[in-house]
C-alpha positions in Angstrom: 108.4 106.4 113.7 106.2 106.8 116.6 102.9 107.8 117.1 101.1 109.9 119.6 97.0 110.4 120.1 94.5 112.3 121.3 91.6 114.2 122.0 90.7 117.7 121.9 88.7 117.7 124.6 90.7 116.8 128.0 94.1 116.3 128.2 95.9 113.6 126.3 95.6 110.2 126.9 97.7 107.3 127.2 99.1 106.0 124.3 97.4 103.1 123.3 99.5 99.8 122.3 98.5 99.9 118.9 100.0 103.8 118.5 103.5 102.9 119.3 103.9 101.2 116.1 105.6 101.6 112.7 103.5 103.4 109.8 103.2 99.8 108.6 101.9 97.4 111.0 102.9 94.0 110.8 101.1 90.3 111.9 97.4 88.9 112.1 96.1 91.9 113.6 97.6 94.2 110.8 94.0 94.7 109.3 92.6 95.4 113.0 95.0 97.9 113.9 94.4 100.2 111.0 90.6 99.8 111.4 91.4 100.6 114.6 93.3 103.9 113.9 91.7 106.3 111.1 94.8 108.6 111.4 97.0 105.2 109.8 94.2 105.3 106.9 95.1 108.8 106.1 98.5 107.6 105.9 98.4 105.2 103.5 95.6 106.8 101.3 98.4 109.3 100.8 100.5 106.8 99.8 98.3 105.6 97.8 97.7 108.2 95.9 101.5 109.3 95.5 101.4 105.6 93.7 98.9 105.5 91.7 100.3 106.5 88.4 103.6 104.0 89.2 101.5 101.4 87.1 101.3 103.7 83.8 104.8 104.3 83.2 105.4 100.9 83.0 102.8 99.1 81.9 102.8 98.4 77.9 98.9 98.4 78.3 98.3 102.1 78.9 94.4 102.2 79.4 95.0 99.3 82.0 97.7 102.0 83.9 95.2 104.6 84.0 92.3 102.2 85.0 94.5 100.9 87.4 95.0 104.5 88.8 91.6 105.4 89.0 90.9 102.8 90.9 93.7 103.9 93.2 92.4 107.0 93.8 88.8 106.0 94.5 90.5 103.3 97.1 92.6 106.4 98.9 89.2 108.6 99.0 87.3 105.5 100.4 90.0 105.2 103.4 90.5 108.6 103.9 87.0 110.5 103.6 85.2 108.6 106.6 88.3 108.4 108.4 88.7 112.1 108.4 85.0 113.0 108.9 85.5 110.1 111.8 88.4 112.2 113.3 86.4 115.4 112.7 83.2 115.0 114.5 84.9 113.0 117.4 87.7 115.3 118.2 90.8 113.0 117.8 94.1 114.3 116.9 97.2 112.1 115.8 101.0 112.6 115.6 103.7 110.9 113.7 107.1 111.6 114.9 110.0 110.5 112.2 113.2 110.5 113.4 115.3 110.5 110.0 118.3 112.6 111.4 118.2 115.1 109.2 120.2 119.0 109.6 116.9 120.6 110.5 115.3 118.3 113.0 112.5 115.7 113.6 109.8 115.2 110.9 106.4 115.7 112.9 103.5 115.1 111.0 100.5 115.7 112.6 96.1 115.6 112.2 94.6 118.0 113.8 91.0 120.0 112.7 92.6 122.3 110.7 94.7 119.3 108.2 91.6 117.3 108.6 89.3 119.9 107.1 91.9 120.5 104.0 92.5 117.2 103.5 89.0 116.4 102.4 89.1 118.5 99.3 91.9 116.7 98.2 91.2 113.1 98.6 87.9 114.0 97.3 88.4 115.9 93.9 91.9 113.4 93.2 89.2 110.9 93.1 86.8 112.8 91.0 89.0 113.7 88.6 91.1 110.5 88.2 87.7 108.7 87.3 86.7 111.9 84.8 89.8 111.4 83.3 89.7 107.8 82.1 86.3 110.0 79.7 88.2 112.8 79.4 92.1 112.1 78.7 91.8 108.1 77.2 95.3 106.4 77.3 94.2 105.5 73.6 94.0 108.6 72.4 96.6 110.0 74.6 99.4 107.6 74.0 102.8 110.2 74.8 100.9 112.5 77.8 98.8 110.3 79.1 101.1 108.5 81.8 103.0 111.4 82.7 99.6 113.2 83.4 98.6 110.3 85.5 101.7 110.4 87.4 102.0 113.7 88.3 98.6 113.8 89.3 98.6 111.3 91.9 102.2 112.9 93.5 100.0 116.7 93.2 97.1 115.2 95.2 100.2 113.2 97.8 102.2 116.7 97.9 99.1 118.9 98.6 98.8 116.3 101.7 101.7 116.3 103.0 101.6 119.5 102.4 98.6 120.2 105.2 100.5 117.0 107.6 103.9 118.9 107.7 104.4 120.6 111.3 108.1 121.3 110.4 109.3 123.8 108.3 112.0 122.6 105.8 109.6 119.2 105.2 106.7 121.4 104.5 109.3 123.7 102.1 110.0 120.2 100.3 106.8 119.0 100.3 105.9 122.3 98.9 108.2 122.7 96.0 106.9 118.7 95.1 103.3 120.2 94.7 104.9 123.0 92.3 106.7 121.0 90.3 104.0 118.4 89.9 101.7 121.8 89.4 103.9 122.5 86.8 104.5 119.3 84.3 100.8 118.8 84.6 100.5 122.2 83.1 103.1 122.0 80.1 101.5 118.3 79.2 100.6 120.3 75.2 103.9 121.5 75.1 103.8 121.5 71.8 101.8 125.1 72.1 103.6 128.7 72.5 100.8 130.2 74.9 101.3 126.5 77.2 105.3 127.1 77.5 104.4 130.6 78.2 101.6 130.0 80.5 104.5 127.1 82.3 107.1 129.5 82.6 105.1 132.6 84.1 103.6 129.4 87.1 107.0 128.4 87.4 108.1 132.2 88.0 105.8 133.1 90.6 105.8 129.7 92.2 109.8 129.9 93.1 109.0 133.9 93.8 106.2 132.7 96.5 108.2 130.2 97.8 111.3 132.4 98.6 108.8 134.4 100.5 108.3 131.3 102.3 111.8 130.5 102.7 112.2 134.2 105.0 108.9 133.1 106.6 110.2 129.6 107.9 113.6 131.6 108.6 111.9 134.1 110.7 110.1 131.6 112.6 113.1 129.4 113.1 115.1 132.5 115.0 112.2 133.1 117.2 111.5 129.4 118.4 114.8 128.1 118.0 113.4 124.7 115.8 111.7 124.4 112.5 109.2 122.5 114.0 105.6 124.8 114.3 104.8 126.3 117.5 101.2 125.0 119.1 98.4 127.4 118.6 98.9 130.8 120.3 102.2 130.2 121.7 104.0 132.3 119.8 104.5 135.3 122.1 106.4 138.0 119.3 103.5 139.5 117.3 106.1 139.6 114.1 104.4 141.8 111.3 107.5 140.6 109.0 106.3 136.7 109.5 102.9 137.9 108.7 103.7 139.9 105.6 106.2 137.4 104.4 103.1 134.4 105.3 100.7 136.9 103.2 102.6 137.2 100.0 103.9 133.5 99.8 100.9 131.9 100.6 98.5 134.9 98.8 100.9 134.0 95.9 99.4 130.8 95.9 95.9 131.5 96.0 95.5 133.9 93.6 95.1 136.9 95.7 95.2 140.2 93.5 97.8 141.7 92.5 99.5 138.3 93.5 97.4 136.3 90.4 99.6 137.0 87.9 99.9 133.2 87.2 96.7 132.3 87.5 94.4 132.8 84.5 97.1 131.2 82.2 97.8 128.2 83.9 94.2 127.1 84.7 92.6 127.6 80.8 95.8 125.9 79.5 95.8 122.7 81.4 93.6 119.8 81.0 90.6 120.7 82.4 90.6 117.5 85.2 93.8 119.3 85.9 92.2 122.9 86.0 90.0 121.1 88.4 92.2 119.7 90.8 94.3 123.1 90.5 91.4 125.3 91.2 89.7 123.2 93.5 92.4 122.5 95.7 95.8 123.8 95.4 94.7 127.4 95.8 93.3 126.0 99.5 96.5 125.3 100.2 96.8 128.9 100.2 94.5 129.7 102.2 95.9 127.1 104.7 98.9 128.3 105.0 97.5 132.2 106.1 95.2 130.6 108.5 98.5 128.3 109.9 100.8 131.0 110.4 97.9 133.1 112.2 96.8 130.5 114.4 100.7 130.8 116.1 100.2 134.1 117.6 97.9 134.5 120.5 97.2 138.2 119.9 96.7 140.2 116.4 97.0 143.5 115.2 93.6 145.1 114.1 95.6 146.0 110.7 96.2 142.5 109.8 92.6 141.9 109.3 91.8 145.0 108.0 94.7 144.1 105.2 93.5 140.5 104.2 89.7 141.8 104.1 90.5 144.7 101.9 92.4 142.6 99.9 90.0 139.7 100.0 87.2 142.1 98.7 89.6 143.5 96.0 90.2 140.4 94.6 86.6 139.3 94.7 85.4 142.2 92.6 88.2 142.7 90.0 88.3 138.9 89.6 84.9 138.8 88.9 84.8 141.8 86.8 87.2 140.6 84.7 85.7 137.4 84.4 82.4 138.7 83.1 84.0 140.0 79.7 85.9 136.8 79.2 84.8 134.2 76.4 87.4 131.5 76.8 85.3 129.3 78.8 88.3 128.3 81.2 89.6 132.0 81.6 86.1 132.7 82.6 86.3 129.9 85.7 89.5 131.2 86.2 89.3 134.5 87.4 86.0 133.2 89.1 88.0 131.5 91.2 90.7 134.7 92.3 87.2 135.7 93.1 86.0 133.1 95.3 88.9 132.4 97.3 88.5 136.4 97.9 85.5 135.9 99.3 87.5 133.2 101.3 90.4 136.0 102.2 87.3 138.7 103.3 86.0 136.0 105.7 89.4 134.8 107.3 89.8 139.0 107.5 86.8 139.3 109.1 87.6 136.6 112.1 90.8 138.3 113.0 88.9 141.9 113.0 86.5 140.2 115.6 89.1 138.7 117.4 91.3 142.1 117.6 87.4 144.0 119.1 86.8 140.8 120.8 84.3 139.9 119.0 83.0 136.2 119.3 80.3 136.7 116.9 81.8 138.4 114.3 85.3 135.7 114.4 82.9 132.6 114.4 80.8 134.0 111.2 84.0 135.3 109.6 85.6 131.9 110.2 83.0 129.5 110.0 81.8 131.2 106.3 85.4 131.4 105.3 85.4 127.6 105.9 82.3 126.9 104.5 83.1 128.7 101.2 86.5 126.6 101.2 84.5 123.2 100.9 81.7 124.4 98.8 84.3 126.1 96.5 86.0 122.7 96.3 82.8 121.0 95.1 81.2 123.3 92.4 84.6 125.0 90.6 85.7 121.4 90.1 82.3 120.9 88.7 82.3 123.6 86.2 85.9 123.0 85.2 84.4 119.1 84.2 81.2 121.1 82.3 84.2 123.6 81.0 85.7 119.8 79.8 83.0 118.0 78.7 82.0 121.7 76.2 85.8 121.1 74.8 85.0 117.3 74.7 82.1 118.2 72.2 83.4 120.8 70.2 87.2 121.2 70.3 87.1 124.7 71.3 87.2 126.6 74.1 85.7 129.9 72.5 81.9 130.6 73.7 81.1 132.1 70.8 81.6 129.4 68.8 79.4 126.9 70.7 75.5 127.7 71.3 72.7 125.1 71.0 74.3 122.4 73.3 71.3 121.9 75.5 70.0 119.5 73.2 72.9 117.7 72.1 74.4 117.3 75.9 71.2 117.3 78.0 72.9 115.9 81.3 75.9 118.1 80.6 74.0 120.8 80.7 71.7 120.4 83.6 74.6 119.3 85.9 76.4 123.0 84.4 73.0 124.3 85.5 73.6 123.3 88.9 77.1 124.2 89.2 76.1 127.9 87.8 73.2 128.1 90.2 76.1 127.0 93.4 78.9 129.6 92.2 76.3 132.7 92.0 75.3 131.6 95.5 71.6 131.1 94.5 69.6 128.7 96.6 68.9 125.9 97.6 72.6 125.3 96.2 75.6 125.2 98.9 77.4 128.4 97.6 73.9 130.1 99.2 75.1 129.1 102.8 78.4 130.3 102.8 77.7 133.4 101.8 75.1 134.4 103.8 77.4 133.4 107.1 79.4 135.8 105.9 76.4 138.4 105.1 75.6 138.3 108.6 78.8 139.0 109.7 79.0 142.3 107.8 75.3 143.4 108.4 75.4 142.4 112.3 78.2 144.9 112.7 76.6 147.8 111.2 73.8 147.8 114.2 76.1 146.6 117.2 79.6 146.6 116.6 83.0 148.3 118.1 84.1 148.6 114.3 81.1 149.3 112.3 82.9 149.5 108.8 83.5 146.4 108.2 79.8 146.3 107.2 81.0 148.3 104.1 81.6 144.8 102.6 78.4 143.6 102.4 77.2 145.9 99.3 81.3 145.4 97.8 80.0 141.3 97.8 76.4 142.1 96.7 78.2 143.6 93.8 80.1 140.3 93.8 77.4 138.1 93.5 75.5 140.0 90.9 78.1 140.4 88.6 79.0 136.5 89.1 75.1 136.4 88.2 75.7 137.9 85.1 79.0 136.0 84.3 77.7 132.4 84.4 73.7 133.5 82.5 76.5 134.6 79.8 78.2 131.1 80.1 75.0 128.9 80.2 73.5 130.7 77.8 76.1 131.3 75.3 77.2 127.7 75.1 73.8 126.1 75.5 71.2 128.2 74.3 70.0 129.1 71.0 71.3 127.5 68.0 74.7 126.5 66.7 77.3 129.1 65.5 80.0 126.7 64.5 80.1 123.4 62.7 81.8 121.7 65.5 78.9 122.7 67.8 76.3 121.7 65.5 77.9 118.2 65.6 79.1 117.9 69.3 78.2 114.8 71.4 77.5 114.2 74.6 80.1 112.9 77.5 80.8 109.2 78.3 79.3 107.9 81.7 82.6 108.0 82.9 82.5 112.0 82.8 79.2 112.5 84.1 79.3 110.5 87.0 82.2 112.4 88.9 80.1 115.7 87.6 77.1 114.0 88.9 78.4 113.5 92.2 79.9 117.3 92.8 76.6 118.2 91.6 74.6 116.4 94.7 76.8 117.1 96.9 76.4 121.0 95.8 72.7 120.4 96.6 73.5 118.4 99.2 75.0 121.5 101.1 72.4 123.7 100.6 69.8 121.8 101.8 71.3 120.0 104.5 74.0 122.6 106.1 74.0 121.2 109.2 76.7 118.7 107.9 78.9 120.9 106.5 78.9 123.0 109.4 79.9 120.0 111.8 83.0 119.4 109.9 83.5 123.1 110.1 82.7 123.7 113.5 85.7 121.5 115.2 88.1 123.4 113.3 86.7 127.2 114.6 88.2 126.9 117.6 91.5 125.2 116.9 92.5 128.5 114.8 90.9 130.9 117.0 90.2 130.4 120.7 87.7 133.1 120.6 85.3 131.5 118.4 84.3 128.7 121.1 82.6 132.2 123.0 79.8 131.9 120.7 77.1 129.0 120.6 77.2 129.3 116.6 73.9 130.3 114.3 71.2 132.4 115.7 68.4 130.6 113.4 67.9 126.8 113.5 69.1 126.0 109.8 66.4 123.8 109.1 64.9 127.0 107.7 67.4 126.6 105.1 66.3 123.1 104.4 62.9 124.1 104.2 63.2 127.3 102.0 65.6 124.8 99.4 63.0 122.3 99.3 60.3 124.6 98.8 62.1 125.9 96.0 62.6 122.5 94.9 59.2 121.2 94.8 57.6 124.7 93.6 60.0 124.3 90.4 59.4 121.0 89.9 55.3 121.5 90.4 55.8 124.4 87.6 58.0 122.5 85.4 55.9 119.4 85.0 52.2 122.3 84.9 53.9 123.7 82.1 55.1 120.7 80.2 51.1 119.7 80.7 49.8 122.9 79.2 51.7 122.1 76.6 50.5 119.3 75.4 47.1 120.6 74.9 48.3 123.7 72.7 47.6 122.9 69.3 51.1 122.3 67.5 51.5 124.4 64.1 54.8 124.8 61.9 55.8 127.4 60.7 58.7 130.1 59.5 60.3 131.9 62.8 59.1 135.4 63.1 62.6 137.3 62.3 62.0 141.3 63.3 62.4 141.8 59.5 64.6 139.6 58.6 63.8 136.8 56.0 66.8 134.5 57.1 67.6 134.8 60.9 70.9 132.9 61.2 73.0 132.2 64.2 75.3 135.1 63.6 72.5 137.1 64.6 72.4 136.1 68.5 74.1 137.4 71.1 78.0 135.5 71.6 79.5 135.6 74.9 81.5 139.0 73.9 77.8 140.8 72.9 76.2 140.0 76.0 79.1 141.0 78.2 79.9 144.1 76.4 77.7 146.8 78.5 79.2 145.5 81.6 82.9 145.1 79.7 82.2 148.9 79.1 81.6 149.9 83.0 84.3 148.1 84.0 86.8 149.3 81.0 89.8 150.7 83.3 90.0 146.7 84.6 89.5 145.1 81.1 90.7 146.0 77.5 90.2 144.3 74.5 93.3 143.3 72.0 92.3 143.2 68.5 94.1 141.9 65.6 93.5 142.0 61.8 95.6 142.1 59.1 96.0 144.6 56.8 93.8 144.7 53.5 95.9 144.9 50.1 95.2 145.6 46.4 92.3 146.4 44.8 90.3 143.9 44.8 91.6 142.7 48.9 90.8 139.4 50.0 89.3 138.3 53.0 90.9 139.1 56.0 90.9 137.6 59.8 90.1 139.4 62.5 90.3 137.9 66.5 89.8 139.9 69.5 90.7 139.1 72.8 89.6 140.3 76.5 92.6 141.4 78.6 93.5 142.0 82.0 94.6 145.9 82.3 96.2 145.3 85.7 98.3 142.5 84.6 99.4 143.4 81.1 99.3 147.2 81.8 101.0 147.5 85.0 102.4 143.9 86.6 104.0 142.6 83.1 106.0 145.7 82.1 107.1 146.1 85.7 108.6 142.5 85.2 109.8 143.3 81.7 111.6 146.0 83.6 113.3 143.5 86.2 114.3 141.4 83.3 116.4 143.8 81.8 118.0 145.2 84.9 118.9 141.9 86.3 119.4 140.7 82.7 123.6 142.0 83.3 123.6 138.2 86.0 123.4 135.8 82.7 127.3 137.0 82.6 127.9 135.5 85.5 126.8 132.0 84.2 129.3 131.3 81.6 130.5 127.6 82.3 133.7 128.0 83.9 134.6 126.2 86.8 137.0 127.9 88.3 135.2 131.0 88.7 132.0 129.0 90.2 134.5 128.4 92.7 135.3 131.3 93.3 131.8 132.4 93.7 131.5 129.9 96.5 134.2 131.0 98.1 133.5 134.5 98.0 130.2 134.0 99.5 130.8 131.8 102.0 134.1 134.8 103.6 130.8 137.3 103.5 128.8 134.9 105.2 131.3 134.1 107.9 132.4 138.1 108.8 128.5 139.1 108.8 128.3 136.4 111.4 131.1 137.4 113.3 
């Protein structure tokens, strides 16, 4: 293995002694040399964290495996966070060459701004979650799933990264397929469960379908550069729509781009929720890194392809979020939340490649620079509310929001750290999901006064709607699980998280307000990466408004609801305290059937959007004369997906059902297959 670096800004240096070693340096100076070289940090934190759950499976002790991988993973974010920030904000670059002679070439990996950005997320919620989950998923109560949780958690994080390090085309396919598979037994881990196989076989569908889109994308690229290894930014000189399209559906697969989400809602409320976290938080990035790869190979880009991915983007942002808003499993909720946010990612990376098709500066460095932005921030507070969506099934074994209520006082620090999460994910200041959003606000409204293509400003009332239905999705979730009084037993008797749940929840949470008051940092790890994707950003000096405006209105807001709080709580203790019965509007027994549930609050909106979302009810029939009591469940369903996607598929089923004949254990005709295919192959050559 060698190892090439260098900087971004002049042309590449020497190669240092110390970069012409193995991956594994050797002698005295071992612990120099990797000081030395941040890239070799990222390296083995990987390694690290493909590792960590090695010690579970064979360890009789589980709770010292999983200790031992939690530690792991906070050691892998420790040498890779400051090393990446490090490579970041200085401008280095590193490449490791490994020559394995394999059929399709060299193995490059490489760190440039664009694998450096992505590769924070990862190191950083693996971390995160492998700490919540010592709280969250004990070895000791978890004797059977727990190891093979911790495994395949550690090899999803390593995947994801090599993932984002892969620069040739079959290792990234490999690398690829290891983050589905790990995806994949880290979502059947309750097997035991029909709507878990189902939810496991529906991921495992779409996955292989996304990746055989990827398959003709590497294909396609391999025929026009003659190597599997990527082509440097804006080399590629064929504008290929069919690379594009192919790059869109496989990747948009991925990250839950509508009507490409079929997988999405399922897999996320049936996993563990550290899982849902790290699924969420992450792997739908990779997504989005793969678009913004592929589209960073071709110098010049059709005005269409923008166009497409922000249509799409917006799309996917407002049914997501619509569909959302009538949900009352807590984790469906966060999960079409998310098809919404990583639209409003998809709207943003639209928007750079409209500006760069007008040449536009302004428009592809807002575009860009809030897609970015909303990538990190979405990274910090979805994880977040998928720990609060955990630590509300911790307390009281359900997942339903309308059988919890009254939680504030029995989880106080749950609940304020799900305050803050709520407050980041409507995009409310002085919370980070704020700044994002109004990069890409000004995008859309600076077009409508000065642009060559003044509709893209249509998108900025299509994600106003966005953010006020979001508004009224997560007051429904705060309020319905802790507001109010119980309406369950288990509610009435749930329990606060241990410390070793609230911490990692702690720590999203300030770094959440962390970005909104102090942008400037997130924008310089955002800034290198601008114009490694697109050239044309560098054209424009960045903000037109010194963002320490930003600080100052989110620690105004701070200090005026603090000052407000603490007047209040001092009124109050000169008001004269008398008991007596609650004044019930006519009612001599209010009970907690009477307040709203998550399904009564949401039902006005549930009934505007009705041609997205239907509701399935159940009951059984009554019998006899004197009936006995009967059940009745209702649930909130996509109309898209269950109307229109699964009978399509049902369809497919049954028309390619007539192949199962050809799988009928014979060998000689497997042969024969073989043989048949591979004449074809060799007269189409010909």
């Amino acid at each position: 293995m060698c190892v090439e670096l260098c900087w971004i800004d002049g042309s590449p240096q020497p190669v240092p002694p110390a970069a012409s070693r193995s991956l594994v340096p050797k002698g005295k100076s071992m612990f120099h040399d990797m000081m030395a070289d941040p890239s070799l940090l990222v390296m083995i934190a990987t390694v690290l964290a493909a590792l960590s759950g090695v010690p579970g499976l064979v360890l009789r002790y589980p709770p010292l495996g999983q200790r031992l991988a939690a530690g792991t993973a906070c050691l892998a974010a420790l040498l890779a966070l400051p090393s990446l920030a490090y490579m970041l904000l200085t401008g280095a670059r590193a490449r490791y060459l490994l020559e394995l002679n394999l059929p399709f070439g060299a193995c490059e990996l490489a760190l440039d701004p664009l694998s450096l950005f992505f590769l924070i997320p990862i190191f950083l919620v693996f971390a995160a979650g492998a700490c919540y989950a010592t709280g969250y998923w004990p070895a000791r109560s978890h004797r059977h799933t727990e190891p093979s949780v911790t495994f395949f958690y550690g090899l999803l994080s390593a995947a994801m990264a090599m993932v984002v390090l892969s620069r040739n085309g079959a290792l990234f396919l490999i690398s690829w397929e290891v983050m589905a598979l790990s995806g994949y037994f880290l979502l059947v881990t309750e097997h035991e469960e029909a709507e878990v196989r189902s939810a496991g076989v529906v991921y495992l569908v779409a996955s292989h379908l996304g990746a055989a889109f990827l398959l003709f994308l590497f294909a396609q690229l391999k025929l026009a550069t003659g190597s599997f290894l990527f082509p440097a930014t804006g080399t590629l000189a064929v504008s290929s729509s069919l690379i594009f399209v192919a790059a869109l559906v496989g990747f948009g697969s991925k990250a839950g781009i509508m009507p490409l989400h079929v997988w999405l809602p399922s897999a996320h409320a049936n996993a563990p929720s550290h899982v849902s976290a790290l699924l969420s938080g992450v792997m739908l990035k990779m997504g989005i890194y793969g678009i913004l790869r592929v589209v960073s190979f071709f110098p010049e880009k059709p005005l269409w392809w923008g166009a497409l991915l922000l249509v799409a983007g917006l799309t996917s942002a407002l049914m997501g979020i619509c569909v959302a808003s009538a949900q009352k499993d807590v984790k469906r909720l966060l999960a079409y939340s998310s098809i919404e946010n990583l639209g409003i990612v998809a709207a943003g990376v639209g928007m750079a490649l409209i500006g760069q098709s007008v040449n536009s500066p302004r428009l592809v460095w807002l575009g860009l620079a809030g897609a970015l932005f909303h990538v990190l921030n979405h990274a910090l507070f979805k994880p977040l509310m998928f720990f609060a969506a955990g630590s509300l099934i911790h307390a009281t074994g359900t997942r339903d929001l309308d059988r919890m209520g009254g939680l504030a006082k029995r989880l106080p620090a749950s609940s304020l750290l799900t305050l803050a999460g709520s407050i980041a994910i409507c995009g409310l200041p002085p919370f980070n999901g704020f700044v994002s959003e109004l990069l890409l606000y000004l995008g859309f409204f600076g077009e409508a006064v000065d642009a060559p293509e003044p509709y893209v400003a249509l998108g900025a009332p299509v994600l106003a709607l966005v953010g006020g239905v979001a508004l009224l999705s997560f007051v429904k979730l705060f309020g319905s699980a802790f507001l109010g009084a119980p309406r369950s037993a288990e509610a009435a008797a749930g329990h606060e998280s241990p410390p070793s749940m609230l911490a990692p929840m702690a720590l999203l949470a300030l770094l959440c307000l962390a970005g909104g008051l102090f942008p400037q940092g997130f924008l310089a790890l955002v800034t290198p990466v601008l114009g490694s994707v697109f050239p044309q950003a560098k054209g424009y000096g960045g903000l037109s408004f010194n963002p320490l405006w930003l600080t100052a209105l989110g620690g105004a807001l701070i200090v005026t609801a603090a000052l407000l709080f603490f007047a209040l709580k001092e009124r109050a203790r000169g008001v004269c305290e008398e008991r007596g019965p609650t004044w019930g509007c006519g009612y001599l027994r209010p009970a907690p059937r009477m307040q709203y549930t998550a399904s009564s609050f949401g039902v006005f909106f549930g009934s505007l959007a009705a041609p997205l979302i239907r509701t399935r009810i159940k009951v059984a029939a009554l019998a006899g004369l004197a009936p006995a009591p009967v059940r009745l469940s209702y649930q909130p369903e996509e109309t898209i997906l269950y109307r229109v996607i699964v009978p399509v598929l049902e369809v497919a089923g049954i028309c390619f059902s007539w192949l199962r004949r050809l799988q009928h254990g014979e060998m000689q005709f497997y042969i024969l297959y073989i043989f048949a295919t591979l004449l074809l192959l060799m007269l189409w050559v010909r």
